[in-house]
N, C-alpha and C positions, 0 to 999 in steps of 0.2 A: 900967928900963923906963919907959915914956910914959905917960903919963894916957890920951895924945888915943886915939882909935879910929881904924881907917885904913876911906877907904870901903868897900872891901871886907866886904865883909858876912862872906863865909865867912874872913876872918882874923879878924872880931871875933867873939869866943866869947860875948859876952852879946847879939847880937841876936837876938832872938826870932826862932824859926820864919814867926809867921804876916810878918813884914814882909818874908822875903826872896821875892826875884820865883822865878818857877817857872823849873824849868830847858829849854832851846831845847829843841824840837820834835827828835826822831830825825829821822832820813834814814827814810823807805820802805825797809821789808826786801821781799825778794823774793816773801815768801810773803803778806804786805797789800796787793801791788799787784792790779788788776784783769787779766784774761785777757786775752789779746790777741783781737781783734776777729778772726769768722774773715775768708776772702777771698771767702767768700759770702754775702751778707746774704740771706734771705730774705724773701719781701715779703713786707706786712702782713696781715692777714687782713681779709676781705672784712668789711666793715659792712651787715646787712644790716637793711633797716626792716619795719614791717606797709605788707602790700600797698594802695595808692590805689582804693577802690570805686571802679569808672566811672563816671562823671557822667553823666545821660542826656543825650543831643543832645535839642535843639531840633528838629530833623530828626523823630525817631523819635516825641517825640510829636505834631506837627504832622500824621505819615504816620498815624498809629492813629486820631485824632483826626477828621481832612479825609474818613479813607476810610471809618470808620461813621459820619459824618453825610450823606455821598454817597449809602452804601448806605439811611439810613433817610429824611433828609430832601432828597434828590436833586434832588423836583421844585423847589424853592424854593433852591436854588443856597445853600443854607449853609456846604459845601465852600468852593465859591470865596471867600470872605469869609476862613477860615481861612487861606487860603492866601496872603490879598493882594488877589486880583484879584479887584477892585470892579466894573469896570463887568463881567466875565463874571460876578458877580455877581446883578449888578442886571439884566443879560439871563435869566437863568435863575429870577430871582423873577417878572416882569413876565409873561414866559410863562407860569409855572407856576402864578400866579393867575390872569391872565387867558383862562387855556386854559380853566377851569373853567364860561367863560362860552360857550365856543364847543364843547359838547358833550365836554369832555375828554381832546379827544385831544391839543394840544398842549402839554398836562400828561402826557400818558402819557408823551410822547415823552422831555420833558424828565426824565422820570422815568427809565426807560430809561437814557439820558444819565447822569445821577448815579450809576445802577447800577453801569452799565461803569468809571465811573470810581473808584470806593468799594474796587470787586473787584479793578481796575491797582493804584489807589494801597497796600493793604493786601500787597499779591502782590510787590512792587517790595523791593528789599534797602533798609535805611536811608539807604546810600550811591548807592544810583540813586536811589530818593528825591528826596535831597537835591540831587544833579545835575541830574535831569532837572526838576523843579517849583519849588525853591527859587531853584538858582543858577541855573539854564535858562530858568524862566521858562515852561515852555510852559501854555500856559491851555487848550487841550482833550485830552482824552484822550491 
């Protein structure tokens, strides 16, 4: 017999355990493999989030806003100002002070005016509102 060792590990009876390499991986037996995929997937389930508070429209409080200072300060056209329109405005303050000098009545009037409009604007949906006075534009009643 030889001295020498042959590489073979498992013919040499003195190589230690821990140096020899681990033995190949098995085959997959039938019962570790995965299920097979059915022919129906199911879809996912709904993801569902906390509901977005509504944001208030510009609209809505413009309308609150435009239509009790109509109803309170009417004769002095402060409405219009809220809403944009300057010179019906400046028409409605002009009057409303200088009525005061010509026995008050073209302050009533103006006043009046405001009224009717204070009572539209607040009565109006957010969305006519916004149609009819913002994107519309209309500047009387």
């Amino acid at each position: 017999m030889s001295t020498e060792q042959s590489p073979d590990p498992q013919n040499n009876p003195s190589t230690p355990a821990e140096d020899m390499p681990p033995p190949p991986p098995a085959a997959p037996s039938p019962v570790d493999s995965p299920p097979p995929t059915p022919a129906y997937d199911p879809p996912p389930a709904p993801q569902y989030s906390a509901p977005v508070p509504p944001t208030p429209s510009p609209a809505k409080d413009k309308k609150i806003l435009a239509g009790i200072l109509a109803i309170v300060l009417g004769a002095f056209g402060v409405h219009k100002f809220i809403l944009g329109y300057q010179n019906e405005g400046i028409i409605m303050c002009v009057i409303g002070v200088l009525g005061y000098f010509l026995c008050g009545i073209p302050t009533l009037v103006i006043a009046v005016i405001g009224l009717i409009e204070g009572i539209t604007y607040l009565t109006k949906t957010d969305e006519e509102f916004e149609r009819i006075y913002i994107i519309g534009r209309k500047t009387w009643f």
